[in-house]
C-alpha positions as CSV (number, residue, x, y, z in Angstrom):
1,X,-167.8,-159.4,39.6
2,X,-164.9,-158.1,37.2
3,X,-165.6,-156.9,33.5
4,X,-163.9,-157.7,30.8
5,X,-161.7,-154.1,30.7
6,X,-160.0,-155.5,33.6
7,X,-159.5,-158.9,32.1
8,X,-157.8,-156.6,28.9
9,X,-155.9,-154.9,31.0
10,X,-153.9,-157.8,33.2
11,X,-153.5,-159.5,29.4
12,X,-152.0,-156.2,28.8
13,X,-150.0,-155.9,32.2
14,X,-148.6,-160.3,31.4
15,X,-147.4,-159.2,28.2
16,X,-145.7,-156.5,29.9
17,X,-144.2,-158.7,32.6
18,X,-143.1,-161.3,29.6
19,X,-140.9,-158.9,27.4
20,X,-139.6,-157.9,31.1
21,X,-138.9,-161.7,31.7
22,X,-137.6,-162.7,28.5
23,X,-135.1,-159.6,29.0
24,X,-134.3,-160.8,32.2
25,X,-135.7,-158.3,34.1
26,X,-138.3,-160.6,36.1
27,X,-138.4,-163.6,37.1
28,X,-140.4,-166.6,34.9
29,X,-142.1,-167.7,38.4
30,X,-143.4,-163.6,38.5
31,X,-144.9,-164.5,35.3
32,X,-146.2,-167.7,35.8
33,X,-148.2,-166.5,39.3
34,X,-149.6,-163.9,36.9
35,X,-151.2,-165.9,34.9
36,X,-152.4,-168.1,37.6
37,X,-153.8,-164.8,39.0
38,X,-155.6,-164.2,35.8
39,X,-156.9,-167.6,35.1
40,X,-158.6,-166.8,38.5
41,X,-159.9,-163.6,37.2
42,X,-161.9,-165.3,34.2
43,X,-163.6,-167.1,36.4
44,X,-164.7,-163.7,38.5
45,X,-165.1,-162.0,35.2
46,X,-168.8,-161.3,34.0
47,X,-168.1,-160.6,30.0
48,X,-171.1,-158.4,28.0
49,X,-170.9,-161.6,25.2
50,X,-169.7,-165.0,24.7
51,X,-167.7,-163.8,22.1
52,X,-166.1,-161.7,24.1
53,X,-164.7,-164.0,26.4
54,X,-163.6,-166.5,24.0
55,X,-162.2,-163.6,22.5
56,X,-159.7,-162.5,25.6
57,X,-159.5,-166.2,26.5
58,X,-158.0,-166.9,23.1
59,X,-155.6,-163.8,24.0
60,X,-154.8,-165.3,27.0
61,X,-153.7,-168.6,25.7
62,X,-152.0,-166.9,22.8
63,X,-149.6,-165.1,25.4
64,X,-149.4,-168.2,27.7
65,X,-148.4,-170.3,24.2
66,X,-145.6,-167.1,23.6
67,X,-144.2,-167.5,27.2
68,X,-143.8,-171.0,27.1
69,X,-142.0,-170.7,23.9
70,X,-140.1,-168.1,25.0
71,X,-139.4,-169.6,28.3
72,X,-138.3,-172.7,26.6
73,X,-136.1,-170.7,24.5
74,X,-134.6,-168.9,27.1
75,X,-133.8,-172.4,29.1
76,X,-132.3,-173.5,26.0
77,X,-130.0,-170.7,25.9
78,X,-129.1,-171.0,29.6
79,X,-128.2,-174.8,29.1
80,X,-125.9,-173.3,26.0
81,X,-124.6,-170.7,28.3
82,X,-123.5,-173.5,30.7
83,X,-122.0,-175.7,28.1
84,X,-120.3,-172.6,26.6
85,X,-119.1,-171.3,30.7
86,X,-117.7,-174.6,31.0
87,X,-116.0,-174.7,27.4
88,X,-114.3,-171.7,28.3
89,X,-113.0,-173.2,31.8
90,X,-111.8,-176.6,30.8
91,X,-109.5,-174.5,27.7
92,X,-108.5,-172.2,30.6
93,X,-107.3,-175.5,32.7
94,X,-105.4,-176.5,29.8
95,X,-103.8,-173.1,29.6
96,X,-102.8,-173.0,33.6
97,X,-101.7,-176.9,32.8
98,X,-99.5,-176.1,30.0
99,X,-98.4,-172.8,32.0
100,X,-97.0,-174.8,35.3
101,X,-93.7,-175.9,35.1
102,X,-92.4,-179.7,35.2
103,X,-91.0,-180.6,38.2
104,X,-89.1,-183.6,37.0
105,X,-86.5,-180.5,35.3
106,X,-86.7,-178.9,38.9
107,X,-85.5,-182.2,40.4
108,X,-82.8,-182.0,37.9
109,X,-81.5,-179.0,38.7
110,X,-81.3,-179.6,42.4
111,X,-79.3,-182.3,41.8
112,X,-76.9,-180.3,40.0
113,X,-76.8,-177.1,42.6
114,X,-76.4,-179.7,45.8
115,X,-74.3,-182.8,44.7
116,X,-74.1,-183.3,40.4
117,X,-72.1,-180.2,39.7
118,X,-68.2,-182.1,40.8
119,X,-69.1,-184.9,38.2
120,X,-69.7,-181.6,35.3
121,X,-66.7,-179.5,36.1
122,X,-64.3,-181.2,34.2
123,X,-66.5,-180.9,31.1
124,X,-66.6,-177.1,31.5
125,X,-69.2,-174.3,32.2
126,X,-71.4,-175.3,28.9
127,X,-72.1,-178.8,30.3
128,X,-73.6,-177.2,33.9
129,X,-75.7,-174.9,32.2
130,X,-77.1,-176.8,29.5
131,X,-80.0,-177.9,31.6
132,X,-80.3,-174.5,33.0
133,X,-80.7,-173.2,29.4
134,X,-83.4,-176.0,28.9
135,X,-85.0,-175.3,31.5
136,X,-85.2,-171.6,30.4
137,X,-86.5,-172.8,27.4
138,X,-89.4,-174.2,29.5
139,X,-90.0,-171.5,31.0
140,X,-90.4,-169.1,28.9
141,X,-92.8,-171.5,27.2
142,X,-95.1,-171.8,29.9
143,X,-94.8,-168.0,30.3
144,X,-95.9,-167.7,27.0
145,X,-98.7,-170.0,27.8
146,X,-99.5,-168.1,31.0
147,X,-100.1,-164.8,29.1
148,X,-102.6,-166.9,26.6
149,X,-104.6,-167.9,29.3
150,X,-105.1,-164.4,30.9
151,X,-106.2,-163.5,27.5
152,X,-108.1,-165.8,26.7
153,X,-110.0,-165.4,30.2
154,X,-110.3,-161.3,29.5
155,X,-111.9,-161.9,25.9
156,X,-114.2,-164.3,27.2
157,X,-115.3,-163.6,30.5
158,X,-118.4,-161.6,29.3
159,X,-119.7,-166.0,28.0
160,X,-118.5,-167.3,31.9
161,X,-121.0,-168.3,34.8
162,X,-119.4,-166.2,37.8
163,X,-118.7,-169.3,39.5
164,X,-116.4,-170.7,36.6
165,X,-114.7,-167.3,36.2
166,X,-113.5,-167.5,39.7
167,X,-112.0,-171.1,38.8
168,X,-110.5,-170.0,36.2
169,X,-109.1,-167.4,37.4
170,X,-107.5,-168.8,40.5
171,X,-106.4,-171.6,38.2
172,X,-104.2,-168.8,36.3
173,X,-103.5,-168.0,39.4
174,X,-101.9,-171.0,40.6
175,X,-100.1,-171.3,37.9
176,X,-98.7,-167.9,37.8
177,X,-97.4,-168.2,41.1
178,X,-96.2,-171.7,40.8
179,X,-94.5,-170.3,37.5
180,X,-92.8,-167.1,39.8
181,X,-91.0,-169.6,41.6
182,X,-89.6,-171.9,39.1
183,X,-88.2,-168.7,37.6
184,X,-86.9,-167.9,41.2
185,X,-85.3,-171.2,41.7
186,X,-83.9,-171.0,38.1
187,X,-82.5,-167.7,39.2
188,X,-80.8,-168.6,42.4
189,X,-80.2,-172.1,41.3
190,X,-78.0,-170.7,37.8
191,X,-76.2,-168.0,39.8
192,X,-75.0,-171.1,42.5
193,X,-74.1,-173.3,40.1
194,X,-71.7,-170.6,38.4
195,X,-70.7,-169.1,41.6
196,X,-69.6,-173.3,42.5
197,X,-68.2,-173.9,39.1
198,X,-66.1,-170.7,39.7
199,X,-65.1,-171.8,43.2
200,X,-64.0,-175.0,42.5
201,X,-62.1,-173.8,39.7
202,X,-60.4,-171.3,41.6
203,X,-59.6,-174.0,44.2
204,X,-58.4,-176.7,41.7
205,X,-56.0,-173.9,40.2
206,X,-55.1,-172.8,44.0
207,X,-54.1,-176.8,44.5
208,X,-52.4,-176.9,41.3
209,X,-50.3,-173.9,42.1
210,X,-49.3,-174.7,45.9
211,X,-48.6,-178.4,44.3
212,X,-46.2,-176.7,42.0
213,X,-44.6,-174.5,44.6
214,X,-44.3,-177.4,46.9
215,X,-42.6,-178.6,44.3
216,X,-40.2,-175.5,43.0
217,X,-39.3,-175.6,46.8
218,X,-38.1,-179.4,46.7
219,X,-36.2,-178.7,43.6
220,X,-34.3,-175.5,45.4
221,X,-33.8,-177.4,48.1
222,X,-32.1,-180.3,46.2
223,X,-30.3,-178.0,44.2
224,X,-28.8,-176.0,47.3
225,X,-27.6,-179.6,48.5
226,X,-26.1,-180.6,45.5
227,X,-24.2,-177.2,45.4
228,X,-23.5,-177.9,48.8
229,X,-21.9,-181.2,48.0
230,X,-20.5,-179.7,44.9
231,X,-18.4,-177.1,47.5
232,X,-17.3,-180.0,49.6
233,X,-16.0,-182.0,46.5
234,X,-14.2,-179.1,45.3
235,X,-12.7,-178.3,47.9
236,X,-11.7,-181.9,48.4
237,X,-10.4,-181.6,45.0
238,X,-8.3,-178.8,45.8
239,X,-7.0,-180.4,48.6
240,X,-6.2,-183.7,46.1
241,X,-4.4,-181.3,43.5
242,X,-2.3,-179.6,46.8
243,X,-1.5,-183.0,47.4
244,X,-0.5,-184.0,44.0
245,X,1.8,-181.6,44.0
246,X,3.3,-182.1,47.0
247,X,3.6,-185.5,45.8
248,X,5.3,-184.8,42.6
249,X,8.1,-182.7,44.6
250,X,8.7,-185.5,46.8
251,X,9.3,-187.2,43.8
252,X,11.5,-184.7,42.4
253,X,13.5,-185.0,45.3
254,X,13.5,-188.9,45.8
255,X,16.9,-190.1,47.4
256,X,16.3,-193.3,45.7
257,X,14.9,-195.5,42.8
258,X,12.9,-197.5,45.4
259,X,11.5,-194.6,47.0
260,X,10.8,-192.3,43.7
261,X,8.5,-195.8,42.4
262,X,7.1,-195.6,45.7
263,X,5.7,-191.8,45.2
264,X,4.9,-192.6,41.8
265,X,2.4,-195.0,43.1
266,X,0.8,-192.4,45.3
267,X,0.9,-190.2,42.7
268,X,-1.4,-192.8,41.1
269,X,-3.7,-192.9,43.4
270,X,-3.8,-189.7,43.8
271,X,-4.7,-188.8,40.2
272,X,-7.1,-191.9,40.7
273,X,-9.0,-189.9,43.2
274,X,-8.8,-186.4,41.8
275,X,-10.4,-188.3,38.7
276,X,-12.9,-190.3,40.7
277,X,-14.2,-186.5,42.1
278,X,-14.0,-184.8,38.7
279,X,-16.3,-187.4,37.8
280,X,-18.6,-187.0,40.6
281,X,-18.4,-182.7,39.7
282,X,-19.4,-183.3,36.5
283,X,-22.0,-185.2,37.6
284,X,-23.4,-183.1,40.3
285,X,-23.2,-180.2,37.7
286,X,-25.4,-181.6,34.9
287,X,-27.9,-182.4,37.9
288,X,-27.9,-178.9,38.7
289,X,-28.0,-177.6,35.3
290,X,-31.1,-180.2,34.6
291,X,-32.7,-178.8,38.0
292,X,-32.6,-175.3,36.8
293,X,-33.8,-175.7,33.4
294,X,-37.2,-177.4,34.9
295,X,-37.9,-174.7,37.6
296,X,-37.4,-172.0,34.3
């Protein structure tokens, strides 16, 4: 048979193993197969009074009372510690949430790089970039965000179950790297568009320009014609004004009324034509001149 010494010292040894417990050194189920140990011990125990067993007995509920209080309490807290863990990870949810880009501005975006940008030339660089200078706005916010929720993870950490650190974490994650490439397509997507915008306006001015030469070169080409024709008639007119004179020497020398009336008529017609191709000249000169002054 035990004594009661030994009795005093496992009441000692479970108060030992308590504090241990309640700092989390051991395990509650350590404690609790101590005690069942002891309350096996009592009944192997041979005290020198009946007072003195009631008296460690009363000790040994008194500690048994303190565990259960202090195993209650310690439940408690790890209840709160849960609550509190999971706290933590649904604000660091809303965080990688709020920190992942939209993909409805995405969408928008493409449309402009691969189809939309034609339609916003016209309306000049401003209009293609506006959305891409929303966009940025967007993404800066949820960059902003982002950095929140790493900081909010690092301050509070130390409150988090391992379990819902890892969550949150890869959730940050996620939306870091879904974050990396909305900035990449922003990039790439921006740069395209102005590199397009550029392109086209380069070609619409090349169009313009080889319209306008195509253009110059009809007007040359009509105006070496009319100079052309302008030679001929001149020449034609030179011939007329030979003629004319040859005309009014015949008259001059007109062997008869008849015949002199005669020459005058030709003479007529002759100044008829000459007129008719002055006309035409001065005609073919103001085209000219009008040619000219466009192509200055």
């Amino acid at each position: 048979m035990r004594d009661g010494s030994e009795i005093q010292a496992l009441l000692d040894s479970l108060e030992v193993l308590a504090d241990e417990a309640e700092a989390k050194r051991k395990k509650w189920r350590e404690v609790w197969s101590e005690i069942k140990n002891i309350g096996q011990a009592f009944k192997e125990t041979q005290f020198p009074t009946f007072q003195d067993r009631e008296a460690a007995w009363n000790r040994f509920q008194s500690i048994v009372a303190r565990i259960k209080g202090c195993q209650a309490r310690s439940q408690h807290e790890g209840e709160e510690r849960v609550r509190e863990s999971e706290r933590h990870l649904e604000q660091i949810r809303s965080y990688a949430w709020k920190a992942t880009p939209s993909s409805e501005s995405a969408d928008a975006l493409l449309a402009i790089v691969t189809g939309g940008l034609s339609v916003l030339i016209k309306a000049g660089i401003e209009a293609i970039l506006g959305p891409f200078d929303e966009r940025k706005i967007e993404l800066q916010s949820c960059s902003k965000v982002l950095k929140e929720g790493w900081a909010y993870l690092s301050h509070n950490k130390d409150e988090m179950l391992g379990k819902h650190k890892k969550e949150g974490f890869e959730s940050l994650s996620n939306a870091s790297d879904s974050l990396g490439r909305a900035w990449d397509r922003w990039k790439t997507g921006r740069q395209r568009a102005i590199d397009h915008y550029h392109a086209e306006k380069q070609a619409a001015k090349e169009a313009r320009q080889a319209k306008q030469e195509a253009w110059e070169s009809r007007m040359r080409e009509n105006i070496s014609k009319l100079e052309d024709r302008l030679d001929r008639l001149e020449s034609a007119r030179y011939r007329k004004e030979s003629n004319l004179s040859r005309l009014e020497d015949m008259r001059s020398s007109a062997w008869s009324d008849s015949y002199r009336e005669r020459v005058d008529d030709w003479i007529s017609d002759e100044r008829e034509r000459i007129a008719d191709i002055d006309s035409k000249i001065d005609q073919i000169k103001a085209w000219i001149s009008d040619m000219k002054a466009k192509l200055r």
